[in-house]
N, C-alpha and C positions, 0 to 999 in steps of 0.2 A: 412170028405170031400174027394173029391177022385179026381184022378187029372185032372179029363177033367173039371169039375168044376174050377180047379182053375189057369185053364192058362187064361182063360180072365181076371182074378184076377191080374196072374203077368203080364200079356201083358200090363194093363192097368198103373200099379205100374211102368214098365220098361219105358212105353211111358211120364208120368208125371217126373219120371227122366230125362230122357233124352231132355225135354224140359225147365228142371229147370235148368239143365248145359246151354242151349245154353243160357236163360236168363242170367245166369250168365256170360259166355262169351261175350254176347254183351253189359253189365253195363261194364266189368273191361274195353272192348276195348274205349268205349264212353270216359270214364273216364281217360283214357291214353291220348288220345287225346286232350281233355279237358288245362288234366297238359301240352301236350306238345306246344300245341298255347301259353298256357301262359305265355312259358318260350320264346316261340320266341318271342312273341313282350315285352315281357320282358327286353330282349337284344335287339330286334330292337329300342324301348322307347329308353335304356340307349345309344343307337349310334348314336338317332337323338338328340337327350338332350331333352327327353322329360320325363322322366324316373317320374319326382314328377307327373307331370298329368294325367299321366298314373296311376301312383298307390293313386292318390285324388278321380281318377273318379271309380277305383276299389274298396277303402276303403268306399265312399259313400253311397255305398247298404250295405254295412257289419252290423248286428247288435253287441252288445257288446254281446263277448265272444265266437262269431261264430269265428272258424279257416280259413286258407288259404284253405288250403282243401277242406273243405266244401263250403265255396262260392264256388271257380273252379269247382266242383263237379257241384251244384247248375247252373250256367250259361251256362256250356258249350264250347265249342272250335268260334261257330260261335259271340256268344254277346262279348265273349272276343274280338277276333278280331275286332269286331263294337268299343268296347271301346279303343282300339288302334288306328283303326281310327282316332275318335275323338277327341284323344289326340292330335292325328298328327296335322290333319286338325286346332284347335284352341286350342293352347297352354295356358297353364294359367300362 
């Protein structure tokens, strides 16, 4: 194979990298976020004293054996904050 041949080859290898980074960089940021809502209303729960219904309404969707992680992960930065909300709004 000779090289003119084979620069479309790496152009193309170079470009599927460098798309599989930025996917990668925009999971870890999602996911940072994710963790970070959760830990604010986390402490915001435990300041308003709402802290068990907060985490009744988060442990609800959990199946057995699923980690904290992964839920957070799974949800998101915005359902988390909805489920804060609604701890807020109607305590149990």
């Amino acid at each position: 194979m000779d090289l003119k041949a084979a620069i479309p080859f790496l152009i193309a290898v170079a470009v599927f990298a460098g798309l599989a980074l930025v996917r990668m960089l925009v999971v870890v940021l999602i996911e940072r976020q994710a963790i970070r809502a959760f830990r604010e209303c986390l402490e915001a729960a435990r300041a308003a004293g709402v802290e068990d219904a907060f985490m009744a309404r988060f442990n609800s969707t959990a199946s057995y054996g699923d980690s904290l992680d992964k839920i957070i992960r799974g949800w998101g930065a915005a359902r988390i904050r909805r489920m804060y909300e609604e701890a807020i709004a109607k305590p149990t």
